[in-house]
GUVEX-859014 format. One record per residue (C-alpha): residue number from 1; x, y, z; chain; residue in three letters. Coordinates in Angstrom, 1 decimal, m for minus. Layout:
BEGIN
<r NUM; <X; Y; Z>; "A"; "ALA"> ...
//
This chain:
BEGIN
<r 1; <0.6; 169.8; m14.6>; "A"; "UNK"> <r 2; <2.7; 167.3; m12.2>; "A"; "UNK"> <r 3; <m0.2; 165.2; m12.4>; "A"; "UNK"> <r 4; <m0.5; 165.3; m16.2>; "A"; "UNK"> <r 5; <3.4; 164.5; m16.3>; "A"; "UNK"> <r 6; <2.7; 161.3; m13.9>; "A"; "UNK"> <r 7; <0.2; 160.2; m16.2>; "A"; "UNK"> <r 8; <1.8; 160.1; m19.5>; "A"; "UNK"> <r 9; <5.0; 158.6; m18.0>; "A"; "UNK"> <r 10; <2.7; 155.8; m16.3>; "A"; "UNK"> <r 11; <1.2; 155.2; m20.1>; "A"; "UNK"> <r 12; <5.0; 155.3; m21.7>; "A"; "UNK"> <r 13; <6.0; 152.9; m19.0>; "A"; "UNK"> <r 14; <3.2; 150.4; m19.5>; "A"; "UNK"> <r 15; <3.6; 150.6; m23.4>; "A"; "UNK"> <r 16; <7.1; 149.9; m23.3>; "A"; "UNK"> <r 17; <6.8; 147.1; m20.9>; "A"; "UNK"> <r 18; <4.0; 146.1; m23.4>; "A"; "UNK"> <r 19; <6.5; 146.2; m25.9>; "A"; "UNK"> <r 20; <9.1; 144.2; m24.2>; "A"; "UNK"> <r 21; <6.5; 141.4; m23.4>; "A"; "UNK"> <r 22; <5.3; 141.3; m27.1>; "A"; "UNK"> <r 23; <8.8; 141.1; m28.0>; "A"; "UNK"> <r 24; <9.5; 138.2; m26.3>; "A"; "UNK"> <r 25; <6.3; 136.2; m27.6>; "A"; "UNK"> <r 26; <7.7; 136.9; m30.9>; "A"; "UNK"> <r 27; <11.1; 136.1; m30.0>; "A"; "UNK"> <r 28; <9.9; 132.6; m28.5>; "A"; "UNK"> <r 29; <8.2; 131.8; m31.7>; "A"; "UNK"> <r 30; <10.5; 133.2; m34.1>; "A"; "UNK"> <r 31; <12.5; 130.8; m36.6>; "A"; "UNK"> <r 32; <15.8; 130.9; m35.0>; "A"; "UNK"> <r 33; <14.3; 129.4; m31.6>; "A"; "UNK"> <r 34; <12.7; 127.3; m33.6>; "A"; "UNK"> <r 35; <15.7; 126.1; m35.2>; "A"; "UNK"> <r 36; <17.5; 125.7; m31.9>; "A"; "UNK"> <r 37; <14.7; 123.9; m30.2>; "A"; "UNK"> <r 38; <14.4; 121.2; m33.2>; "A"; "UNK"> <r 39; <17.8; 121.0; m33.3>; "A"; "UNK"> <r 40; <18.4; 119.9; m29.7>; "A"; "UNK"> <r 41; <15.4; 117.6; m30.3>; "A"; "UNK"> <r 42; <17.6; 116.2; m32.9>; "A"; "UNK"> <r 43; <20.7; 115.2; m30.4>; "A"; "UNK"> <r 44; <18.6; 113.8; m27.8>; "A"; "UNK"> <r 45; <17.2; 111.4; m30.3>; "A"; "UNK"> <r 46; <20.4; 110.9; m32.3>; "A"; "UNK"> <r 47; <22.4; 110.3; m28.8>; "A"; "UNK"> <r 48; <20.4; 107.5; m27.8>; "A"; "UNK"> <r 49; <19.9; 106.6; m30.8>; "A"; "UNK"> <r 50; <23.7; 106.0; m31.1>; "A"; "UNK"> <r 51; <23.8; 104.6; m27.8>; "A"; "UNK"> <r 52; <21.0; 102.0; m28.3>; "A"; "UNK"> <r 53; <22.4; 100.9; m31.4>; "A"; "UNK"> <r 54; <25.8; 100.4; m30.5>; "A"; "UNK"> <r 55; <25.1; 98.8; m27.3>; "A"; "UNK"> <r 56; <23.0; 96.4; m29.3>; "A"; "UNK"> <r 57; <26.1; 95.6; m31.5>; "A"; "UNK"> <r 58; <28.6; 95.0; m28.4>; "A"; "UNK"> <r 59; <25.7; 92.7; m26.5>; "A"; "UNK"> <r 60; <25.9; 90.8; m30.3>; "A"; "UNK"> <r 61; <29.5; 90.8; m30.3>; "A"; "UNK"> <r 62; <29.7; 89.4; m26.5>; "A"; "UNK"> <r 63; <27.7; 86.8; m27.1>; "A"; "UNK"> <r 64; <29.3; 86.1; m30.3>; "A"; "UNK"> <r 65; <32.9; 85.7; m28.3>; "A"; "UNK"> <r 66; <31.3; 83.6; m26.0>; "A"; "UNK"> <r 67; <30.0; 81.4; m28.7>; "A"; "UNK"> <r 68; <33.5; 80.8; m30.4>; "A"; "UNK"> <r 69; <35.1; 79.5; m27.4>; "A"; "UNK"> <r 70; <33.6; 76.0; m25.9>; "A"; "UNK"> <r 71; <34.5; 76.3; m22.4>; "A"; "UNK"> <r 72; <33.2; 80.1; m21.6>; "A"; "UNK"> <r 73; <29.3; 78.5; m24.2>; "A"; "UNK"> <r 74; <29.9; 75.7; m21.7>; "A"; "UNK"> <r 75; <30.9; 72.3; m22.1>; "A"; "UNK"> <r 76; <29.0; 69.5; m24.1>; "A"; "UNK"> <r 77; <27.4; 72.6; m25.5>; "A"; "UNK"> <r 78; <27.4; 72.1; m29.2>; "A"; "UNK"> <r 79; <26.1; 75.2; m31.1>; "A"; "UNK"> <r 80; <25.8; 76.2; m35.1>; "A"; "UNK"> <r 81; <28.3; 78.1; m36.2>; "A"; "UNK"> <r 82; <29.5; 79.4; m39.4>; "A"; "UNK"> <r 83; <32.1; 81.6; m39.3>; "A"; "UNK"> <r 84; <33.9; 83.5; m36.8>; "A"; "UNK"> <r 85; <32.3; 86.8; m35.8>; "A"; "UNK"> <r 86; <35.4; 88.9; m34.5>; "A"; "UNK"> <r 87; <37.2; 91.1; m36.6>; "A"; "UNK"> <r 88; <40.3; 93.5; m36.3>; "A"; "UNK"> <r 89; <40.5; 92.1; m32.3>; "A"; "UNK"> <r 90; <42.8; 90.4; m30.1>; "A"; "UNK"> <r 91; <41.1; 88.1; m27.6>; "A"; "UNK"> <r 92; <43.0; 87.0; m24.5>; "A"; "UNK"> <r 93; <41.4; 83.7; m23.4>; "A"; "UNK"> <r 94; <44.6; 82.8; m20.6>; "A"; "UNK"> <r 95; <42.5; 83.2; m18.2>; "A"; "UNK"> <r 96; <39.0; 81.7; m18.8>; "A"; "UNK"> <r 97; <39.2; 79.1; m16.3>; "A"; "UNK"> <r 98; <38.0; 81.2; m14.1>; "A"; "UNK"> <r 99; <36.0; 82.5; m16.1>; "A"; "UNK"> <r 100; <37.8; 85.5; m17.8>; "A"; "UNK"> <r 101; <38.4; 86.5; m21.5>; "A"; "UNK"> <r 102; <39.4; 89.7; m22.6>; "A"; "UNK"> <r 103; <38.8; 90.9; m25.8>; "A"; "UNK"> <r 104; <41.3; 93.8; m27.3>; "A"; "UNK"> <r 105; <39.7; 96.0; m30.0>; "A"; "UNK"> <r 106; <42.1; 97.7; m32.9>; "A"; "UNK"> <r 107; <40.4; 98.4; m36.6>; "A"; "UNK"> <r 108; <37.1; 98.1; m38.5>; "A"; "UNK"> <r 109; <33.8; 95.8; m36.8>; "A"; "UNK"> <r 110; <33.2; 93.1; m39.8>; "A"; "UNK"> <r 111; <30.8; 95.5; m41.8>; "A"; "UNK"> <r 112; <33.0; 98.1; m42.2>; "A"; "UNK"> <r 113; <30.9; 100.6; m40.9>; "A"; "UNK"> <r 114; <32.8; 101.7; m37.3>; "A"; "UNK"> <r 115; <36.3; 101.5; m36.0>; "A"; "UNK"> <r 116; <37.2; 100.4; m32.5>; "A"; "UNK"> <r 117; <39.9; 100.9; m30.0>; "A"; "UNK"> <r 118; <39.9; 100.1; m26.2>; "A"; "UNK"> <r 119; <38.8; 96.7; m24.6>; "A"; "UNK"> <r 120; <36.3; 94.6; m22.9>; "A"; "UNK"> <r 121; <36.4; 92.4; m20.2>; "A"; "UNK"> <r 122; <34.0; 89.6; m19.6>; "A"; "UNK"> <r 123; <33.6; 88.1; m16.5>; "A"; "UNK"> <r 124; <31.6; 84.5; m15.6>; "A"; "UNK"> <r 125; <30.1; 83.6; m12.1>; "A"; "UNK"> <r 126; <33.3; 81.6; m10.7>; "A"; "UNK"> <r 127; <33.3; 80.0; m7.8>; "A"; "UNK"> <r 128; <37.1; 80.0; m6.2>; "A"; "UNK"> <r 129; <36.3; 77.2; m4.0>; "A"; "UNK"> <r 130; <35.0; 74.7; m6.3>; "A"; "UNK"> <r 131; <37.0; 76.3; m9.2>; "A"; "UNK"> <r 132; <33.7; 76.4; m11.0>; "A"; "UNK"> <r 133; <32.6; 78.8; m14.0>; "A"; "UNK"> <r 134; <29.2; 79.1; m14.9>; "A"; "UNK"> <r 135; <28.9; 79.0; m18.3>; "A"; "UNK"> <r 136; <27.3; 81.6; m20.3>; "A"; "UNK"> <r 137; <24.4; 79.2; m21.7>; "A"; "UNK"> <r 138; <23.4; 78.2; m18.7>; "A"; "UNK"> <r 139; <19.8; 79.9; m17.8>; "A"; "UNK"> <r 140; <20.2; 82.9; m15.4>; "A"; "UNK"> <r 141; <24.1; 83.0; m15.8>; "A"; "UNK"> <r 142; <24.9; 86.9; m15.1>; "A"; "UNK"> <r 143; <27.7; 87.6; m17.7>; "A"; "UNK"> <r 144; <30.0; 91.0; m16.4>; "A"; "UNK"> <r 145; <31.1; 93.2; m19.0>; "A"; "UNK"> <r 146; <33.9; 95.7; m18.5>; "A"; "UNK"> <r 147; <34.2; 98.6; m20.9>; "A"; "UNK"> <r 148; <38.2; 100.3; m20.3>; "A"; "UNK"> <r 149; <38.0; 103.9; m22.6>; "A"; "UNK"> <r 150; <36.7; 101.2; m25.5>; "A"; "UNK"> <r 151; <35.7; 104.0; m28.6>; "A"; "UNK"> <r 152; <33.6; 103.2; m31.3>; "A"; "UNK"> <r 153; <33.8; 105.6; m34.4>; "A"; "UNK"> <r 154; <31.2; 105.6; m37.0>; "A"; "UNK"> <r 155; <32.8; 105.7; m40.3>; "A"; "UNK"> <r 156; <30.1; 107.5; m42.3>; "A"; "UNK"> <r 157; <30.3; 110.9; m40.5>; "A"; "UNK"> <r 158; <33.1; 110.0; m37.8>; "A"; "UNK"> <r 159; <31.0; 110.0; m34.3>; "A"; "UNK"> <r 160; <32.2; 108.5; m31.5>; "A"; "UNK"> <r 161; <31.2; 107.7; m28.3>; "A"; "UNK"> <r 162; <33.5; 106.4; m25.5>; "A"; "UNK"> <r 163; <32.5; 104.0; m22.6>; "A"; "UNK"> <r 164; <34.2; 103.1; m19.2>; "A"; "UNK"> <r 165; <31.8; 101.4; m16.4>; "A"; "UNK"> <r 166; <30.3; 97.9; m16.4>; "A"; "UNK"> <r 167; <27.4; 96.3; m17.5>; "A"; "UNK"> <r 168; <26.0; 93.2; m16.8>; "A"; "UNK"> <r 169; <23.9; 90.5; m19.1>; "A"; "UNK"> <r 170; <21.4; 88.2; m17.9>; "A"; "UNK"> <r 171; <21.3; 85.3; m20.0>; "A"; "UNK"> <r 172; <17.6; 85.0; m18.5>; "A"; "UNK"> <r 173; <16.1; 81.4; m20.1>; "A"; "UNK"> <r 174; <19.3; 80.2; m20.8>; "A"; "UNK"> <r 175; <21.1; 79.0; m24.6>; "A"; "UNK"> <r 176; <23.2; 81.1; m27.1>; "A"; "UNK"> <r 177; <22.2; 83.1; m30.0>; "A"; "UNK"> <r 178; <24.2; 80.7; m32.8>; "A"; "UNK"> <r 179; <23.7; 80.4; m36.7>; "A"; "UNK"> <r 180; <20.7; 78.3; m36.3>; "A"; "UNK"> <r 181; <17.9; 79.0; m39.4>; "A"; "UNK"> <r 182; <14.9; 78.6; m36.4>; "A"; "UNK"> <r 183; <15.4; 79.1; m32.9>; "A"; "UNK"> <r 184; <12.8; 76.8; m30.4>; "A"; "UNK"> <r 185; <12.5; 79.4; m27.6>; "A"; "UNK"> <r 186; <13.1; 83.0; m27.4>; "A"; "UNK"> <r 187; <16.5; 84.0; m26.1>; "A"; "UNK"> <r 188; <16.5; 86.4; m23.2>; "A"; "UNK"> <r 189; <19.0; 88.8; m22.0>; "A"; "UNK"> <r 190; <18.4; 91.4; m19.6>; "A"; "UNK"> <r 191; <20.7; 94.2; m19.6>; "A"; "UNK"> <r 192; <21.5; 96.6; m16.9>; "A"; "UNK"> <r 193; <24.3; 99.3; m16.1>; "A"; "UNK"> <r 194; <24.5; 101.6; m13.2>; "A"; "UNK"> <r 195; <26.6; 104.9; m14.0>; "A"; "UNK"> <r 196; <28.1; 103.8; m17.4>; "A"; "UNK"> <r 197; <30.3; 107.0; m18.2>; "A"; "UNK"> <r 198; <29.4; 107.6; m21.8>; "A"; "UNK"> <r 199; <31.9; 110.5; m23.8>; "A"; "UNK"> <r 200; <30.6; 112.1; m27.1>; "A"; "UNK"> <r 201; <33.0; 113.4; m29.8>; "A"; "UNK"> <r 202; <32.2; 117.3; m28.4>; "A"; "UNK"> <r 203; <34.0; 115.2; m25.4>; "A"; "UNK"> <r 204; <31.1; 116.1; m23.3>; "A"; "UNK"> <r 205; <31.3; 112.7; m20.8>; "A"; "UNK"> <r 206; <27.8; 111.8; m18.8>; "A"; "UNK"> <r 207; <27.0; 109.0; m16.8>; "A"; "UNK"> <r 208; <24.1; 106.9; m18.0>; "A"; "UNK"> <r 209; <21.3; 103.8; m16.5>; "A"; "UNK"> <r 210; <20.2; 100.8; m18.3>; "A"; "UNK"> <r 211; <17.7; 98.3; m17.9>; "A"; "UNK"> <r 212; <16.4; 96.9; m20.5>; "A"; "UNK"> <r 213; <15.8; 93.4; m22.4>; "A"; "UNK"> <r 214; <16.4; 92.1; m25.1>; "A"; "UNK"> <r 215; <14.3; 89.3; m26.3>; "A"; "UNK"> <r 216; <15.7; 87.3; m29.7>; "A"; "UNK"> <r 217; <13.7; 85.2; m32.1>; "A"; "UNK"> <r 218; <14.4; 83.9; m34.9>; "A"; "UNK"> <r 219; <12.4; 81.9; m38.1>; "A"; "UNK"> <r 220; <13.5; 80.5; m41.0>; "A"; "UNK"> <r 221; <16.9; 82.9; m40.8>; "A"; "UNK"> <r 222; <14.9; 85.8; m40.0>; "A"; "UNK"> <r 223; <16.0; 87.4; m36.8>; "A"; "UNK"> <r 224; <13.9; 90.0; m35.0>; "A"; "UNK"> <r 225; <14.5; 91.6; m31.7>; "A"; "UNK"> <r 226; <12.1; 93.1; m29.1>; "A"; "UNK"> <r 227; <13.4; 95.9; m27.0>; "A"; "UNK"> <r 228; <11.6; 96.6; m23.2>; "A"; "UNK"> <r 229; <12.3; 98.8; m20.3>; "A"; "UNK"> <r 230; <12.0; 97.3; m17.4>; "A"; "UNK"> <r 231; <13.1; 100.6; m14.9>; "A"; "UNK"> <r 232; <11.0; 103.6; m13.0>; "A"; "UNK"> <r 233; <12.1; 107.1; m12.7>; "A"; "UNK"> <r 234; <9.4; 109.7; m12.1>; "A"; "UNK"> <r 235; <6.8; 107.2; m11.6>; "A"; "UNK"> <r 236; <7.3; 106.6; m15.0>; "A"; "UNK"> <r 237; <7.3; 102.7; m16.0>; "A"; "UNK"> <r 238; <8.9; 100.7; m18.6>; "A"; "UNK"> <r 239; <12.2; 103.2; m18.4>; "A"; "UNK"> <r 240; <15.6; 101.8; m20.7>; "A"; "UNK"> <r 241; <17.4; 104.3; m20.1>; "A"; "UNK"> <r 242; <17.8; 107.2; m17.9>; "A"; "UNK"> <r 243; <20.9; 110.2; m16.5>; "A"; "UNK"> <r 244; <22.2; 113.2; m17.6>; "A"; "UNK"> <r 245; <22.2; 114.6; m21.2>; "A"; "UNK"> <r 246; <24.9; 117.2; m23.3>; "A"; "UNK"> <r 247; <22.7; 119.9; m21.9>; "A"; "UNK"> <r 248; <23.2; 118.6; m18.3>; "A"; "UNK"> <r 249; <19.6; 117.9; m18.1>; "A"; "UNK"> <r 250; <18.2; 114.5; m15.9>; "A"; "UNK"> <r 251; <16.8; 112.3; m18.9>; "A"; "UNK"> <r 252; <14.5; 109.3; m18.7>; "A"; "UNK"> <r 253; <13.6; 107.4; m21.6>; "A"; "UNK"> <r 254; <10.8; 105.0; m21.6>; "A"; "UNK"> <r 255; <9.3; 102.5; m24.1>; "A"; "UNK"> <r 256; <5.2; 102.1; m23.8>; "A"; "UNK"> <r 257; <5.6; 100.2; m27.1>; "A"; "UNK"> <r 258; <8.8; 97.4; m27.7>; "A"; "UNK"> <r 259; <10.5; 98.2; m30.2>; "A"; "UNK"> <r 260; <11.1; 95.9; m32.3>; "A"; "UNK"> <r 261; <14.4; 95.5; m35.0>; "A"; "UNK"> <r 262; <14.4; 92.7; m38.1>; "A"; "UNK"> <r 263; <17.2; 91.4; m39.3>; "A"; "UNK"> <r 264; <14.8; 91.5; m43.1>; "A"; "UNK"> <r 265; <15.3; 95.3; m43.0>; "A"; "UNK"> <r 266; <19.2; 95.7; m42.0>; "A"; "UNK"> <r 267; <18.4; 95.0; m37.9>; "A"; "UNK"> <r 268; <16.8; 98.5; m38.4>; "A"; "UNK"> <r 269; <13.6; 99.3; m36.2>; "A"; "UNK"> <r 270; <10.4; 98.3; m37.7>; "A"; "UNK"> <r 271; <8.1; 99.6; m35.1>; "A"; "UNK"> <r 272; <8.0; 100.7; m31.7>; "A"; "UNK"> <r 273; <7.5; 104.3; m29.4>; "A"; "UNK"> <r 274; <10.5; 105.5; m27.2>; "A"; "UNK"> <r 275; <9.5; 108.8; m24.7>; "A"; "UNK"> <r 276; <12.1; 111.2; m23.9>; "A"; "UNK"> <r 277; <11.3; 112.8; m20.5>; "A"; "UNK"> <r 278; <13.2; 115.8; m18.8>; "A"; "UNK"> <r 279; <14.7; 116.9; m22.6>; "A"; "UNK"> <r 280; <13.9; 120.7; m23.7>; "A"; "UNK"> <r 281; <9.9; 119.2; m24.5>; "A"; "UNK"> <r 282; <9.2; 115.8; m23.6>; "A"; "UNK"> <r 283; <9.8; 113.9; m26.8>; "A"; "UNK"> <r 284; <7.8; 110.7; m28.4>; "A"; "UNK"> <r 285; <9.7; 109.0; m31.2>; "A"; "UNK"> <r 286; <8.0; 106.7; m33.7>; "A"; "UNK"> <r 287; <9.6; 104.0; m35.4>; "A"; "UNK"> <r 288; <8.4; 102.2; m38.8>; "A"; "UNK"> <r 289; <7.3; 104.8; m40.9>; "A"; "UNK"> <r 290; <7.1; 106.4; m44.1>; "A"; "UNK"> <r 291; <9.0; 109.8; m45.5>; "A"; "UNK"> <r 292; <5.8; 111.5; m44.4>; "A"; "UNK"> <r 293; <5.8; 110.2; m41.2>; "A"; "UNK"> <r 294; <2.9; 107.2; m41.3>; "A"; "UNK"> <r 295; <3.0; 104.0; m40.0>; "A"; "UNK"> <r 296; <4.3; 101.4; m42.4>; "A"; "UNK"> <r 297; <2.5; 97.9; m42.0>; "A"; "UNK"> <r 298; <4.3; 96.2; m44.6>; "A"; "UNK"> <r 299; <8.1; 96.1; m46.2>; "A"; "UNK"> <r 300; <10.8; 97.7; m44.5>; "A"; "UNK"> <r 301; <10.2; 101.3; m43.6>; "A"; "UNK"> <r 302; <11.8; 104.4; m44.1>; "A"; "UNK"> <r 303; <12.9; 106.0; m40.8>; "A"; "UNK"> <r 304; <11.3; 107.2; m37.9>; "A"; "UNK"> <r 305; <10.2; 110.6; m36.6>; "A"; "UNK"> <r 306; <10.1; 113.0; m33.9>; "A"; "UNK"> <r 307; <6.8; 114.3; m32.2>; "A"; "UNK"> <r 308; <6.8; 117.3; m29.3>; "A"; "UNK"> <r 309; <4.8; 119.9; m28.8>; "A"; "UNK"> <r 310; <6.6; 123.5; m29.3>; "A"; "UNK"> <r 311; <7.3; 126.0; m26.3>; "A"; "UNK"> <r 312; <4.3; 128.0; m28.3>; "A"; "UNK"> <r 313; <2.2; 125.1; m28.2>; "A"; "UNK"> <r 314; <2.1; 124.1; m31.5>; "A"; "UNK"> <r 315; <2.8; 120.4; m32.2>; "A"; "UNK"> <r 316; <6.1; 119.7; m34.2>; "A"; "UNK"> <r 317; <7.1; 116.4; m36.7>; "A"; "UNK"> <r 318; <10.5; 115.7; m38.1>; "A"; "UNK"> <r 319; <11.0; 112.5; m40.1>; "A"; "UNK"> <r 320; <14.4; 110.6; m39.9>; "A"; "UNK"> <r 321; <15.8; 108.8; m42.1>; "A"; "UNK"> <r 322; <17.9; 105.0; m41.5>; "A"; "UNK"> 
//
């Protein structure tokens, strides 16, 4: 009789443990982890997303300053210029014989599309012995930028990040991005920051790697820009960007394909693969393509999407829109 009793609680135990591991299969592949897991997938693009872009708006607006004043472009350097590029900011010039302009920001960037508060420093090579700045045009000059709580606000749904750190811009072959219809030669910068604190709007603050480049061309007023990494984490090469995430997790983020923006299609990317590694599922996101997700070849395209494979794996697409 005691053994019959051992044997059917043995059964009742293995069928509930049965129960709890079925449970959890359906649990990891039911719509609300779903949900959850897209939806993180979503932030980690959209945060560097965010990030990319707006840094590739200051890096235009730095060399934009630099442009509009003749002794920090260097002298005898006579560029095209239309119109002048800073709006809504105060920039402190008192002290660029050595090398030093500050630039103050309060209200709207000249498209009306963010608001900014905080300031920049930029800092030229100068040489207090000979009193000597180099000036940004000149090739390999290594521009310093300083970010002091400097906010940017995105008008359309109000996000903003928050940077504080340095970051410095190799002007790597030399001249200045002007208003020129054709450029000659590609203009180089190379762009790298150790520890750049970044804070979202959840105030959630992480520090973040670049080292990237930024290689400018430009024919018959058409601007395009290629994007590179040029770091390795993980034995991973070709890395941008790389720290910790919301989620606290160590990111890397590396580009097997440049991507590459057109000023023809609003500076928006036209092609070009980042990889998110060390997110929830290692991420590959796709740029130049269609509301269904294909590659676009010709025009300007419609977004870009989102490919991972699923903890139950099963692959997953989401298409983003510009």
């Amino acid at each position: 009789m005691k053994t019959n009793n051992v044997i059917k609680t043995a059964f009742l135990s293995l069928a509930m443990i049965g129960m709890i591991i079925t449970g959890c299969k359906k649990n990891d592949d039911s719509p609300e982890t779903n949900t959850d897991e897209t939806s993180e997938q979503l932030v980690n693009a959209g945060d560097e997303s965010r990030v990319a872009s707006e840094n590739n708006e200051l890096v235009d607006e730095i060399n934009q300053v630099a442009l509009n004043n003749s002794r920090f472009r260097g002298p005898g350097i006579h560029q095209i210029i239309n119109g002048n590029y800073s709006c809504n900011t105060t920039i402190d010039s008192s002290m660029v014989l050595q090398g030093t302009i500050t630039v103050t920001f309060n209200g709207n960037n000249c498209t009306n599309t963010r608001t900014r508060s905080g300031s920049i420093t930029l800092q030229l090579p100068y040489n207090s012995t000979t009193m000597v700045v180099t000036p940004w045009s000149d090739a390999g000059c290594v521009l310093t930028a300083t970010f002091n709580n400097f906010k940017i606000t995105r008008l359309s749904d109000n996000k903003s990040l928050t940077y504080n750190g340095t970051k410095t811009i190799t002007n790597v072959n030399g001249g200045i991005v002007d208003d020129a219809s054709t450029f000659a030669t590609p203009i180089v910068h190379h762009i790298q920051s150790s520890n750049m604190q970044v804070t979202f709007d959840d105030n959630t603050s992480r520090n973040w790697n670049i080292d990237r480049t930024r290689t400018i061309n430009r024919t018959n007023n058409v601007t395009t820009v290629s994007i590179t990494g040029n770091g390795t984490q993980n034995g991973i090469s070709n890395v941008s960007v790389w720290g910790v995430n919301r989620k606290g997790n160590t990111f890397y983020i590396s580009i097997p394909t440049p991507v590459i923006l057109s000023s023809a299609c609003s500076f928006h990317a036209i092609s070009g693969v980042r990889i998110h590694h060390g997110v929830i599922r290692d991420l590959t996101v796709t740029y130049g393509v269609d509301a269904s997700g294909n590659i676009v070849t010709s025009g300007c395209p419609y977004g870009y999407r989102l490919n991972w494979i699923g903890r139950n794996g099963n692959p997953k697409q989401v298409v983003m829109s510009y």
